[in-house]
C-alpha positions in Angstrom: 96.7 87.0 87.3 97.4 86.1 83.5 99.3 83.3 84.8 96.1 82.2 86.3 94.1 83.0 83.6 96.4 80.9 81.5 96.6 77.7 83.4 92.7 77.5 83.0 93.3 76.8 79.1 95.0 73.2 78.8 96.2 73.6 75.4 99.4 74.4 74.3 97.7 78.0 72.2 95.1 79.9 74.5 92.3 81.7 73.1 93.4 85.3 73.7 89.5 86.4 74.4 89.2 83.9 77.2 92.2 85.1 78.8 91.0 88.8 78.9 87.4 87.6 80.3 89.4 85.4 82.9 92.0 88.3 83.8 88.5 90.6 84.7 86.8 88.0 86.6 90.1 87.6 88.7 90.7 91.3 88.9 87.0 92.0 90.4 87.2 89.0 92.9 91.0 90.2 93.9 90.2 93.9 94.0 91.1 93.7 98.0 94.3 92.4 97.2 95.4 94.4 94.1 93.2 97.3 93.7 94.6 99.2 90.7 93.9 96.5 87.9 92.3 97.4 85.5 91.4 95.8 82.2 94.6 98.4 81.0 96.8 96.3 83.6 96.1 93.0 81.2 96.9 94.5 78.0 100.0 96.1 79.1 101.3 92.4 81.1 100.4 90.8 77.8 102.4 93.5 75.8 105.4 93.0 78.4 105.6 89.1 78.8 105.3 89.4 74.7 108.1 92.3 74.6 110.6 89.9 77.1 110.0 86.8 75.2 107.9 84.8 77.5 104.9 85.0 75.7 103.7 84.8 71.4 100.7 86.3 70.7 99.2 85.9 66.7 95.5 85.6 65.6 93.8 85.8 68.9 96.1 83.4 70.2 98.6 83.1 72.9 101.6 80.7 73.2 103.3 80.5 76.2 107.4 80.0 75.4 108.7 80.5 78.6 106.2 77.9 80.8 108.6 78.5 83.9 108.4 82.2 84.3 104.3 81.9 83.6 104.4 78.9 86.3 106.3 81.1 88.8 103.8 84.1 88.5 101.4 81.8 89.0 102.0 80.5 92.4 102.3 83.3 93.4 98.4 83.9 93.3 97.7 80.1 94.1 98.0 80.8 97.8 95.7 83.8 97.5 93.1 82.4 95.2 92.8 78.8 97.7 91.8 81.3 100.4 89.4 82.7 98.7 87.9 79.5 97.7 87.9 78.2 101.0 85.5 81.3 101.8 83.5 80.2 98.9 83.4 76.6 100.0 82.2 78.1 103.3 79.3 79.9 102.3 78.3 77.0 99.7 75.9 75.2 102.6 74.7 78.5 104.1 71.2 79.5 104.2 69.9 81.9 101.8 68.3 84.5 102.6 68.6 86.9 105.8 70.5 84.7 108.1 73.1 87.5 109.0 76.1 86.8 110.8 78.7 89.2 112.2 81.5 89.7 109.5 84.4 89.0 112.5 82.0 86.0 113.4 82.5 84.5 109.5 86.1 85.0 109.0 86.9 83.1 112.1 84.7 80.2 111.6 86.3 80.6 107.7 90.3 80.6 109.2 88.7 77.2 111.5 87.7 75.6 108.1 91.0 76.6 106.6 93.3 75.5 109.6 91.1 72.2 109.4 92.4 71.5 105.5 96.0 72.8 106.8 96.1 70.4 109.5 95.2 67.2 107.2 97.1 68.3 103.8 94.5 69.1 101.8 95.6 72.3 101.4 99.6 73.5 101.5 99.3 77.1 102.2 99.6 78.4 105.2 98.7 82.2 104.2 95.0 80.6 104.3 95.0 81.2 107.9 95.3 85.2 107.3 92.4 86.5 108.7 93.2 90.0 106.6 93.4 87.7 103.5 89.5 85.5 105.1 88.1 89.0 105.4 89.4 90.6 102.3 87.8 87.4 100.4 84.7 88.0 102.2 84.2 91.6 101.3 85.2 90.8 98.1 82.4 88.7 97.6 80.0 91.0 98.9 81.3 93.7 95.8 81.0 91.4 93.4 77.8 90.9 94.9 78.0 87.1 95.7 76.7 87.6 99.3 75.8 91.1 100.8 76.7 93.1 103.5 74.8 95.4 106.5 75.3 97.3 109.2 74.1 96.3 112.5 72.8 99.2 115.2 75.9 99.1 117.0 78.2 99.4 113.5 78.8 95.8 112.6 79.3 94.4 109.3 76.6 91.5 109.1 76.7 88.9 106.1 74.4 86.9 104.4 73.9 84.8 101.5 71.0 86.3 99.1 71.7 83.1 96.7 74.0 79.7 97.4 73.6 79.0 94.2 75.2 82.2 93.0 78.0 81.1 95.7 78.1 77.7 94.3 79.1 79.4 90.9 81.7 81.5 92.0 83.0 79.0 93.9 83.1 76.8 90.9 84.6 79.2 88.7 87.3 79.9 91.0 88.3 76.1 91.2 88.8 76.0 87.9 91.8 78.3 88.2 93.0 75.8 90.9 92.5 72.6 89.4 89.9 71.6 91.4 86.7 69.5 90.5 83.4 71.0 90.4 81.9 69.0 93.0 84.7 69.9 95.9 83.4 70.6 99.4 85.2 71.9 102.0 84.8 68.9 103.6 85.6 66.2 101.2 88.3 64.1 102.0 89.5 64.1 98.2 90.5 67.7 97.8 93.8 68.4 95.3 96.8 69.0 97.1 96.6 72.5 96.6 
């Protein structure tokens, strides 16, 4: 995640503050994939890619000295981070308000969406099809409180949108990691080859 969280900064030193506030945001919106991060996690990864050389840090600064073990970390996450944009991108047109829809309903019409920028190139990974990895992003929204979560009589998870433009945001701020432009919809037909 500081890989991520580095990429986001196009100069050469990166504002050490803006890294930290980056590496929370992605720790909260991953928390299904990695729960034990912790702000601690981001201070000790900083002190280690320091220690082994593959980072500087002086003045509230970070260099980056060894770009291809920073580069490699970071693709890692790419894959994970596009799926989870593709679940922002699909909740960016839904309705606000209590239009609930079964949670298995959502992160198969999600996977549709993701097979559909699969198919035509827009998008190179194919662990966007994981449904564990579409639901994980979904419920991961609904902690961070982007969209929310009930429970139907008969026990299932219903989802709705309380604010698009609160998923708009998040959806934003995620493409930034991704080098996406703000305006990207899922259904553009200009999407970065991601």
């Amino acid at each position: 995640m500081f890989a991520l969280a580095a990429h986001k900064q196009p100069s050469q030193e990166k504002q050490l503050v803006q890294l930290f506030a980056d590496f929370q945001f992605l720790a909260k919106l991953l928390v299904k994939e990695v729960p034990q991060v912790t702000e601690r996690t981001n201070e000790e990864t900083t002190q280690l890619l320091e220690q082994i050389g593959s980072i500087n840090i002086r003045n509230g600064k970070v260099v980056i000295l060894q770009e291809k073990d920073i580069n490699f970390s970071g693709n890692m996450w790419r894959p994970i981070l596009t799926a989870y944009w593709i679940t922002c991108q699909f909740f960016v047109n839904y309705p606000d308000g209590n239009h609930e829809r079964p949670l298995s309903e959502i992160v198969k019409q999600a996977q549709d969406k993701a097979a559909e920028l699969v198919l035509t190139g827009d998008v190179k990974f194919y662990e966007v099809l994981s449904l564990d990895l579409l639901r994980n992003s979904v419920m991961a929204l609904v902690e961070l409180r982007v969209l929310e979560a009930t429970k139907s009589v008969d026990g299932a998870v219903l989802i709705s949108v309380p604010s698009s433009a609160k998923v708009t945001e998040t959806c934003q701020k995620i493409g930034e990691f991704l080098d996406l432009p703000s305006n990207t919809s899922l259904f553009s037909s200009h999407l970065s080859k991601l």
